[in-house]
C-alpha positions in Angstrom: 21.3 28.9 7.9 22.3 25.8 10.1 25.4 24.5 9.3 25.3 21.5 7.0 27.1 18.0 8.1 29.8 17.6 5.9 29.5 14.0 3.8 31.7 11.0 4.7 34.2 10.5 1.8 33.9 6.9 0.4 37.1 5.1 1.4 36.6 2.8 -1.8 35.2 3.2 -4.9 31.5 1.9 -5.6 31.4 -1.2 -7.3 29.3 -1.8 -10.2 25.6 -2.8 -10.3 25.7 -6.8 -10.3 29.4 -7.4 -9.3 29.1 -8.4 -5.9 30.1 -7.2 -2.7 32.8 -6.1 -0.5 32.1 -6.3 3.1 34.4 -5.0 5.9 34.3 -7.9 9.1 35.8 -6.0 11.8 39.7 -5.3 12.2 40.0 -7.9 14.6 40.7 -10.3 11.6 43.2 -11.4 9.9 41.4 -11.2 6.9 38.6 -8.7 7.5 37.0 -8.0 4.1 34.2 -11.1 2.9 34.1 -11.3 -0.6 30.7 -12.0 -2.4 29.3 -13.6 -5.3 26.3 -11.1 -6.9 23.1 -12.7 -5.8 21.2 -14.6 -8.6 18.2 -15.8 -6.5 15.2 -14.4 -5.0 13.0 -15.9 -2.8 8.5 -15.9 -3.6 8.8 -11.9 -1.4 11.2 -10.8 -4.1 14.0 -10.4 -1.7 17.3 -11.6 -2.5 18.8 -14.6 -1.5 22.1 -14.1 0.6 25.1 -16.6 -0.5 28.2 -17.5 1.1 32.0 -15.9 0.3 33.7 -16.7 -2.1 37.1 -15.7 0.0 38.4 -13.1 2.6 41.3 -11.1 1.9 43.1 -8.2 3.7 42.6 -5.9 1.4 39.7 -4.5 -0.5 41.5 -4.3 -3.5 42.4 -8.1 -3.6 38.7 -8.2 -3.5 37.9 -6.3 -5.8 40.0 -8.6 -8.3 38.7 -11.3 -6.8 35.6 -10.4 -7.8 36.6 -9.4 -11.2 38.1 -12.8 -11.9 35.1 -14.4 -10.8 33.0 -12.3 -12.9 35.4 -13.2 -16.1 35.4 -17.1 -14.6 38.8 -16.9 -14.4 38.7 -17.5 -10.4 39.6 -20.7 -8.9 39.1 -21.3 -5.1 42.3 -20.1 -3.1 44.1 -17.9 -5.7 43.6 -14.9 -3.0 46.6 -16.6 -1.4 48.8 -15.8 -4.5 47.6 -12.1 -4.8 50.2 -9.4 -3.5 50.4 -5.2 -4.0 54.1 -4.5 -2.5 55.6 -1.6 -4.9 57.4 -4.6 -6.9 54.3 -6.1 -8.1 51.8 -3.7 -8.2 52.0 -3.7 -12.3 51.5 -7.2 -12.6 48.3 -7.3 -10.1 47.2 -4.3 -12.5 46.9 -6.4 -15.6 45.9 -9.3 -13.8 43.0 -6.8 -13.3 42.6 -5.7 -16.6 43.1 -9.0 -18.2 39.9 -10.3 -16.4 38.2 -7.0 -17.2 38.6 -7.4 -20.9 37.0 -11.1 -20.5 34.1 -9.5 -19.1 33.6 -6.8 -21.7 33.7 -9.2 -24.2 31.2 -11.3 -22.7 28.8 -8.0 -22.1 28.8 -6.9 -25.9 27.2 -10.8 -26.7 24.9 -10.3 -24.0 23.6 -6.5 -24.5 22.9 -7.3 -27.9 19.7 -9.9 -26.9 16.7 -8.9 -28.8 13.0 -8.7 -26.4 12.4 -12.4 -27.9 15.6 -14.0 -26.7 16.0 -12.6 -23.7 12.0 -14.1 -23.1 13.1 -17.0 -24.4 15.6 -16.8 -21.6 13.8 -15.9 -18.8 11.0 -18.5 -19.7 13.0 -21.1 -19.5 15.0 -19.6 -16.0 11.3 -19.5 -14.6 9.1 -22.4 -15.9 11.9 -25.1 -17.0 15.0 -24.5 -14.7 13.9 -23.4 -11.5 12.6 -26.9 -9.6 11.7 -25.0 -6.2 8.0 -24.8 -7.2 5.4 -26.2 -9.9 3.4 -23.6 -12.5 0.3 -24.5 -13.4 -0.1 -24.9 -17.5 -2.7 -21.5 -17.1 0.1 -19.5 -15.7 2.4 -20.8 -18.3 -0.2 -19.9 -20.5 -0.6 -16.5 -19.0 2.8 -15.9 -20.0 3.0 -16.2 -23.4 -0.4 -14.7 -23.8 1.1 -11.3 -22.2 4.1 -11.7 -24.4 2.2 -12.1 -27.6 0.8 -8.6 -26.7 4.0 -6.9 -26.7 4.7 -8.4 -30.3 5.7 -4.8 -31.1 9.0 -5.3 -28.9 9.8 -8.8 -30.1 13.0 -7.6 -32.3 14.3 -5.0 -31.0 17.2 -4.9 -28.8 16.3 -5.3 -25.3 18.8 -3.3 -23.4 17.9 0.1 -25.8 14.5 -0.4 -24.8 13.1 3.1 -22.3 10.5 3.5 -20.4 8.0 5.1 -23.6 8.7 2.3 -25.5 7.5 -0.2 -22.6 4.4 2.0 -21.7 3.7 2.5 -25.6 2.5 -1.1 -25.1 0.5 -0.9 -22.5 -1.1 1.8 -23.7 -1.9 0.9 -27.0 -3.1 -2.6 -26.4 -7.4 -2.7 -26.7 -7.8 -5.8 -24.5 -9.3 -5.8 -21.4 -7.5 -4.5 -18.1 -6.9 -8.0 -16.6 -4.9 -8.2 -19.5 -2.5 -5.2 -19.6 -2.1 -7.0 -15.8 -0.3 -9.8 -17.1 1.7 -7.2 -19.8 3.2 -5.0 -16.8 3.9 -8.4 -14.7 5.7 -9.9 -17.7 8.1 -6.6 -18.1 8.3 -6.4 -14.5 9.6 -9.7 -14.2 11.9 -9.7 -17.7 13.5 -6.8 -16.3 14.4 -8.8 -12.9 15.7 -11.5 -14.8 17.6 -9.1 -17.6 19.3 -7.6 -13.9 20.1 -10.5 -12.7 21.7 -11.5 -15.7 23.6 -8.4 -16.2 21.8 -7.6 -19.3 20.6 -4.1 -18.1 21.7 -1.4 -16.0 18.1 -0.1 -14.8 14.7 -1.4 -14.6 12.7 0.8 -17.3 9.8 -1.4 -16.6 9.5 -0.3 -13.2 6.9 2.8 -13.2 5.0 1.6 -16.4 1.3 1.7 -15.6 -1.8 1.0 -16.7 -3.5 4.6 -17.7 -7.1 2.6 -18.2 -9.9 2.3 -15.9 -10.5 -1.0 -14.1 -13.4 -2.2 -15.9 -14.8 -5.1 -13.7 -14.8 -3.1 -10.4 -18.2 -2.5 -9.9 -20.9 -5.0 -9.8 -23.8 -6.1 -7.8 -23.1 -9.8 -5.5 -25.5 -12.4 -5.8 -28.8 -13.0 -3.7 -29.2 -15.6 -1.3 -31.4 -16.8 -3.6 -29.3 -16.9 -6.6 -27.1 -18.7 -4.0 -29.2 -21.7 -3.1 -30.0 -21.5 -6.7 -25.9 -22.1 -7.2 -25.9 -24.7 -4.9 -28.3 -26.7 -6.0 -26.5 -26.7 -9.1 -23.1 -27.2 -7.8 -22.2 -30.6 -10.3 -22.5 -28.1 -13.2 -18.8 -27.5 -13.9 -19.5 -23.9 -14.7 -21.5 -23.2 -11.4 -18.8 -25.1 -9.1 -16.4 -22.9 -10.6 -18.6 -19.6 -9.5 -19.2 -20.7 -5.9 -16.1 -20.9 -5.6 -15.2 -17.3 -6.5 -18.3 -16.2 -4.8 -16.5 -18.0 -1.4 -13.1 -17.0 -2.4 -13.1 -13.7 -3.7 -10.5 -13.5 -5.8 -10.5 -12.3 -9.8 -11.4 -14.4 -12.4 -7.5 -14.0 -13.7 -6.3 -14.7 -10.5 -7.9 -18.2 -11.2 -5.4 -18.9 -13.5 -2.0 -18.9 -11.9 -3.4 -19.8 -8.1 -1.3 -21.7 -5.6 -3.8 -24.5 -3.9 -3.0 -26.0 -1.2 -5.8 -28.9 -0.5 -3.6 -30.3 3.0 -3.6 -27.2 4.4 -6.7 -26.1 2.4 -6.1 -22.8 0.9 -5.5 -20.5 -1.9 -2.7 -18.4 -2.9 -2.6 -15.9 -5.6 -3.2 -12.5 -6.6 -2.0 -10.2 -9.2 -2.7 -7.0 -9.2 -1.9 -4.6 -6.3 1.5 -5.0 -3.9 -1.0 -5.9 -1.0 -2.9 -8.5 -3.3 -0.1 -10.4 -4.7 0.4 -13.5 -3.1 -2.1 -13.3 -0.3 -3.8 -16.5 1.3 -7.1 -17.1 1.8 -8.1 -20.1 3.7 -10.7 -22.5 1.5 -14.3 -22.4 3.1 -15.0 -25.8 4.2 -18.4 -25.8 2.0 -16.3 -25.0 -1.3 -13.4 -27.4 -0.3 -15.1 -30.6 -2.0 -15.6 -28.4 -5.2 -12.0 -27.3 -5.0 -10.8 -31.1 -4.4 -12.9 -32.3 -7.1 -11.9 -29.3 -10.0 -8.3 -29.5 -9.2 -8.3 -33.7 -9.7 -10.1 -33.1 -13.3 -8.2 -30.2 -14.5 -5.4 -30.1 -12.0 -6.1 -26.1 -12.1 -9.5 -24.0 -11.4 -9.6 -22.3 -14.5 -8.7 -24.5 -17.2 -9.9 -21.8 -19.8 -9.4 -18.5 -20.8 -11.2 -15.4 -18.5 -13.4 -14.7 -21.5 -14.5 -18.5 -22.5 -15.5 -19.1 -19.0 -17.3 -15.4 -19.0 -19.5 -16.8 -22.1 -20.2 -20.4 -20.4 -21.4 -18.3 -17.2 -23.6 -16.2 -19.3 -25.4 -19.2 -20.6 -25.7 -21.2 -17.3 -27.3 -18.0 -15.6 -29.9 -17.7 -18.4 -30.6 -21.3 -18.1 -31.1 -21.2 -14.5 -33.1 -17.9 -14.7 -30.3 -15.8 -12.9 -30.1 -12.6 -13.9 -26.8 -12.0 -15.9 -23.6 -11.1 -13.5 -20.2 -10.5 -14.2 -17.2 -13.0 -12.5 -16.3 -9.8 -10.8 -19.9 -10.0 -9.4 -18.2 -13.3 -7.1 -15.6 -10.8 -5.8 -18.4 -8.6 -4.5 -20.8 -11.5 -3.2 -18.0 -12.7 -1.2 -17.2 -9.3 0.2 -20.7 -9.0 1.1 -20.8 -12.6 3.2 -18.3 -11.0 4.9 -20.2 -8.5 5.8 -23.4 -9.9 6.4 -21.3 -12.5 8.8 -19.5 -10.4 10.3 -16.3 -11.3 9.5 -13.6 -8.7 10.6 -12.9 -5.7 8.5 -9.2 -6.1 8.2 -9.2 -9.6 7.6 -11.6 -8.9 4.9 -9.6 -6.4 3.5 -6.7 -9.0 4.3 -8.7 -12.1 2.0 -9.6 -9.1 -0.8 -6.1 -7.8 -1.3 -7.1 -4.1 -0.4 -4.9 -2.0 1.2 -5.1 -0.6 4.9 -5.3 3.2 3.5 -3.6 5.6 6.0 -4.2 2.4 8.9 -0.3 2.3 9.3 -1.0 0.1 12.7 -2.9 -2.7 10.4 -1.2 -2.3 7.7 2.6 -2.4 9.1 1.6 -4.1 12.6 -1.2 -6.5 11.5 -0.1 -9.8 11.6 -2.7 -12.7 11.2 -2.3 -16.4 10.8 -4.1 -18.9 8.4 -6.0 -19.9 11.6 -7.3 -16.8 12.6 -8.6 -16.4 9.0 -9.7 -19.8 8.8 -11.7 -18.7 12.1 -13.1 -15.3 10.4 -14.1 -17.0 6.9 -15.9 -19.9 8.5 -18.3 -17.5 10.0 -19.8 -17.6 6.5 -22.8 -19.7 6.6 -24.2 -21.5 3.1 -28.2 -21.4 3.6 
């Protein structure tokens, strides 16, 4: 048997999850180890945000109470200066230590005793109220608490005892529709960043809960040109502008909801259901963008309703206009088949849908494509 590479003892102990960091600068310095605040933000990828030191030191142990002082709030800028080990005072830098570490157990038993409904309280207020770097729209706000209403069952109980069964429980026992469980798994997903964040839990139980239900608006059958010209003729009908739209778009109905729209550099951004579907752009067809202008000054949204009102409104409308009946997933499908009845590239279709590249590791890791060259591909789409 070939002889296994002995392991690199750690030189320090590992710090706790959501402490900070202790990085080593080079030996050059004077002071070589950065000390570091744990992050709190996180930028529209997820990633996190990095922040400037709080101090260097010369010794990872003075950053290591550093650290613990400014997890306990008990730091104050330049107090690193003050900190010695020497054999004389070693005791006394010990229960400076400790001191700070009893602060912060206190202030984690208030915290780890949050209940589901306070710590959503929380994080709807850290999202929708507090955080001034974007605007929601009043649907995704909506959205929100319609996802948290489902998991009613949680609502009491103490967030950080909650496991994985008890998170997927709800999921799996709600009989709404699967745009719906969506919004369910997003919510935890984004509780449990938060509750991290905030040093309320340890581990992410929320991150392999899945839906175990079959999409149910997948398959469909995409409008006729016919039905098209039909549409358009119609287009001052509120219902019908909405479904050109979609049918020039491609998007789900949900996705409707919570969308991004950018009318000065005229397109959409949204998605919520698959890693390559979240937040992708799609540049607004120049024969929708008067119908997107126009929706957005009356409702300041596209969907001003819920999924399953505006489902019933398009029901009617077809009838009236002697359409045969379609689904809002059917919009999803016509658009895919523009785009391929105009020739619009493959990937960037896939790209505009939110489908993944497969085993296409060149596309799907190497494929880069601005809002230009999509704006190029989607205009091939002629309205007859």
């Amino acid at each position: 048997m070939p002889e296994q590479k002995k392991r690199r003892k750690r030189k320090h102990p590992r710090l706790p999850s959501g402490y900070g960091t202790i990085k080593y600068l080079g030996k050059r310095r004077r002071n070589p180890y950065g000390v570091y605040p744990p992050t709190q933000d996180y930028n529209l990828n997820g990633s996190p945000i990095s922040q400037p030191a709080i101090c260097y030191v010369d010794d990872w142990y003075k950053g290591f109470a550093i650290l613990t002082a400014y997890k306990a709030g008990t730091y104050e800028p330049g107090m690193e200066t003050d900190l010695e080990i020497g054999e004389e005072n070693i005791s006394q830098f010990t229960q400076r230590i400790l001191a700070d570490y009893n602060r912060i157990r206190q202030t984690d038993e208030e915290l780890t005793g949050k209940t589901f409904a306070e710590v959503y309280e929380e994080y709807y207020e850290y999202k929708y109220v507090r955080d001034k770097s974007r605007e929601y729209s009043k649907q995704a706000m909506a959205s929100t608490r319609a996802a948290y209403k489902n998991c009613a069952v949680l609502h009491d109980r103490i967030f950080r005892d909650l496991r994985h069964p008890d998170l997927q429980a709800v999921v799996d026992n709600c009989p709404l529709k699967h745009a719906s469980l969506e919004l369910i798994v997003s919510l935890l997903h984004q509780m449990y960043q938060y509750a991290d964040v905030m040093e309320i839990v340890d581990k992410d139980y929320s991150a392999n809960v899945k839906i175990n239900k079959a999409e149910d608006d997948e398959h469909g059958e995409p409008f006729t040109e016919a039905d098209l010209a039909t549409l358009w003729a119609h287009k001052d009908d509120p219902t019908v502008e909405l479904l050109l739209i979609m049918c020039y778009s491609g998007f789900r109905i949900i996705e409707y909801r919570a969308m991004e729209v950018n009318l000065e550099q005229k397109y959409f951004r949204g998605g919520v259901k698959t890693r390559t579907g979240k937040g992708r752009v799609v540049p607004i067809h120049s024969s929708i963008l008067p119908l997107v202008a126009a929706r957005m000054e009356r409702y300041d949204c596209l969907l001003p309703s819920t999924p399953d009102t505006f489902r019933g409104k398009m029901y009617e409308v077809l009838e009236q206009l002697s359409i045969q009946r379609h689904t809002p997933h059917d919009c999803r499908h016509t658009f895919s088949a523009l785009c391929e009845k105009y020739r619009v590239h493959d990937n960037d279709r896939k790209r505009m849908l939110g489908h993944s590249f497969g085993n296409d590791v060149t596309n799907a890791v190497y494929g880069h494509r601005s809002l230009e060259d999509l704006r190029e591909e989607i205009e091939k789409i002629k309205v007859t």
